[in-house]
N, C-alpha and C positions, 0 to 999 in steps of 0.2 A: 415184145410187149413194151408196155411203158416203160417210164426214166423211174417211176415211185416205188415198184417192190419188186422184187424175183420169181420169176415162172415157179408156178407150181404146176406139175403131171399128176392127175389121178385119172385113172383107166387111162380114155381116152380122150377125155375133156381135158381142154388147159383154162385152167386160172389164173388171172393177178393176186398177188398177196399184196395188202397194200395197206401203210401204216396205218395205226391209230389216229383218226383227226382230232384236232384243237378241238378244246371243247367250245360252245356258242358264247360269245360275246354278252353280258348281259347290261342291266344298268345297276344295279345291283350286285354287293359281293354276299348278301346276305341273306336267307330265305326267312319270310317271317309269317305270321300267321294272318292267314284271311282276312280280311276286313267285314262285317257286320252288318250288309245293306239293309236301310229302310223297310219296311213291307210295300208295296205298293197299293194304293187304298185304289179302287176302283167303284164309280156309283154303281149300288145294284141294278140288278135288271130284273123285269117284269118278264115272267113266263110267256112263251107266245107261242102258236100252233103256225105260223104262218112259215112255210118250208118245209114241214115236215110231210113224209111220205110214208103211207103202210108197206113195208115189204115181206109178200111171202114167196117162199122161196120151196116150188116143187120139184122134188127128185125121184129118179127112181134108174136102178142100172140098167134096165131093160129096156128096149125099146117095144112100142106098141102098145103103153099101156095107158095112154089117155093123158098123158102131160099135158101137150097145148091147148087139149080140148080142155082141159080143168083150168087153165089159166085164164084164157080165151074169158069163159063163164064166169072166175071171178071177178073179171076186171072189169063187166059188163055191168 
């Protein structure tokens, strides 16, 4: 195995053990609290129907019993 830790046996699988790493680099040595953002104002918007789609949605766990003929009919 590697040069970093000593063979470990359990069963029949082998593992490396291998030190604990450095902890990450930061810019900071100090943790401090969150900062406060702005709200974001955004112009309203006007309600609009344009995109929207009716969807109905027929089921049934059996087959035979008229699904695509009933969808078929509404969507006509």
């Amino acid at each position: 195995m590697g040069e970093r830790g000593r063979q470990v046996t359990v069963g029949e699988a082998e593992f490396e053990e291998v030190p604990q790493a450095a902890p990450i680099a930061s810019g900071t040595n100090e943790i401090g609290a969150a900062k406060v953002r702005a709200p974001l104002e955004l112009p309203p918007m006007q309600p609009s129907t344009q995109g929207l789609a009716r969807v109905v949605a027929v089921t049934n766990q059996k087959g035979g019993v008229g699904k695509t003929t009933t969808v078929i009919n509404l969507a006509a």
